[in-house]
N, C-alpha and C positions, 0 to 999 in steps of 0.2 A: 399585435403580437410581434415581437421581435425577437430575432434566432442569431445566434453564430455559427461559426460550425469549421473546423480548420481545415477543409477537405471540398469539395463538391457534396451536394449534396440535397436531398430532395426532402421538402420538409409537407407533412401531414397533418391538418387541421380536422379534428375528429369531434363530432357530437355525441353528447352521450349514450342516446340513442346508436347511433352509428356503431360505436365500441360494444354496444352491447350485444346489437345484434352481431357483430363478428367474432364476439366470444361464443354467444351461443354455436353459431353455423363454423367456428373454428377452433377448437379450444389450445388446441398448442399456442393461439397467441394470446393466451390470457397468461398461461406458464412465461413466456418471452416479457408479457409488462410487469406481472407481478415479479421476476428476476431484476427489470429493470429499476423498480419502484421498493425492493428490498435494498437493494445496492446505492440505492440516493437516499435513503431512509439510514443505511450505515454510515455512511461520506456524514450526514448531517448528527448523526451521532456522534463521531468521531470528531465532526469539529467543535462541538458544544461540550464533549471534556477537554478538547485541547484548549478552548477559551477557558472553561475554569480551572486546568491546571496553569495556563498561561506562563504565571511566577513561578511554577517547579521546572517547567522544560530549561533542560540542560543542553541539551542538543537536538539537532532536528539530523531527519533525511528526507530528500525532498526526488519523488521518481522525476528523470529527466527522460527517462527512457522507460518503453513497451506500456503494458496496459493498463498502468494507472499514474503515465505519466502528466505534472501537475500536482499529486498529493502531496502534502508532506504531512508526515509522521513526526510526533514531538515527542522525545525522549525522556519520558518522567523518572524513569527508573533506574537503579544502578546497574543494571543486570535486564537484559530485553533480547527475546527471540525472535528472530526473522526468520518467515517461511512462507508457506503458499497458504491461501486464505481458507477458510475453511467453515463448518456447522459450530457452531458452539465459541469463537472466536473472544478471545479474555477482553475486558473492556476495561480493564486497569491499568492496563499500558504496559501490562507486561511482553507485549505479542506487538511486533507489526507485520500483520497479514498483507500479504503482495498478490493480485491475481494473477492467476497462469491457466487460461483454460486447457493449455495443453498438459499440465500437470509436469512440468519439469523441473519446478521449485518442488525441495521436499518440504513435509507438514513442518519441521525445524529444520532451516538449510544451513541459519550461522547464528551463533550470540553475540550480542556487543552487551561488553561488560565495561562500566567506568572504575579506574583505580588509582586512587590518590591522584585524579583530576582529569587523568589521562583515559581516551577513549581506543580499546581495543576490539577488532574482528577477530573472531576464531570458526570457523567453519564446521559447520558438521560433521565428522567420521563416514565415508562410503558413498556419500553423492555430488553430482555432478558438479565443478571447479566453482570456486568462489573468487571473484578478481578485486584487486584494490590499483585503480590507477591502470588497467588494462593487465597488469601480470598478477600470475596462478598466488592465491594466499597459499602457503603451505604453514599451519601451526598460526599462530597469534600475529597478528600486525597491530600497531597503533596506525590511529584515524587522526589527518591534521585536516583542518578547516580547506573543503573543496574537496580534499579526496571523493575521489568515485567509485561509486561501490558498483560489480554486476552478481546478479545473481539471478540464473538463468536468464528470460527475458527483459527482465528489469534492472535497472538503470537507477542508481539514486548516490545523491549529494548527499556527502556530509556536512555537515556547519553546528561547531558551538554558538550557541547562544548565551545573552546578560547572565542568566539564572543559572550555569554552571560556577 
């Protein structure tokens, strides 16, 4: 078995037997794997429409920063809402869900909308500041290739791609 891991870190080699019995004599950590084993079951969703939209992604964002940084999100749509992640999550690509366990992304934080080729952020109305490039969005901004988007703890890259 072979691990990475970008930290320190202590790795756990478990039998099935073993996992079982510490779900039975524990159960909070059955809620903690199946959390963990929902969440790599979406990541591998997400990247098996982004290979078949492949040729429609116009744009991507790619988190550089906080807790799902590494992802990127591929921009199928002309019109797509960022916010914190959530039940029921659209699988169209209209939505890219960001995690925030502390809840400080709102459920819609900002839209980027494409128009006549050009890609704009607009921020949500009433919550917490949306930044492009480190300064406050106020109203609409255009996204040039690299801009950085923050929004609450996270951290993502913009970049046009071929298919725009």
């Amino acid at each position: 078995v072979r691990a990475n891991a970008g930290s320190n870190a202590t790795l756990l080699f478990l039998k099935a037997k073993a996992i079982r019995i510490l779900i039975q004599n524990a159960p909070s950590v059955a809620f903690g794997l199946f959390k963990v084993l929902i969440r790599r079951l979406d990541r591998a969703n997400e990247a098996l429409v982004a290979l078949s939209n492949r040729a429609a992604v116009k744009a991507t964002l790619t988190a550089i920063g906080g807790p799902d940084a590494g992802r990127t999100f591929g921009i199928v749509r002309r019109r797509v809402e960022i916010g914190r992640a959530g039940a029921g999550g659209a699988a169209d690509g209209s939505r890219v869900e960001l995690t925030d366990p502390a809840n400080r992304i709102a459920r819609t934080h900002a839209e980027l909308a494409e128009t006549g080729g050009a890609y704009f952020l607009q921020p949500a109305a009433g919550y917490l500041p949306t930044w492009v490039n480190r300064e406050p969005v106020e109203g609409s901004v255009e996204l040039h290739d690299g801009d950085e988007i923050g929004i609450g703890p996270a951290v993502l890259r913009f970049q046009r791609t071929g298919g725009a």
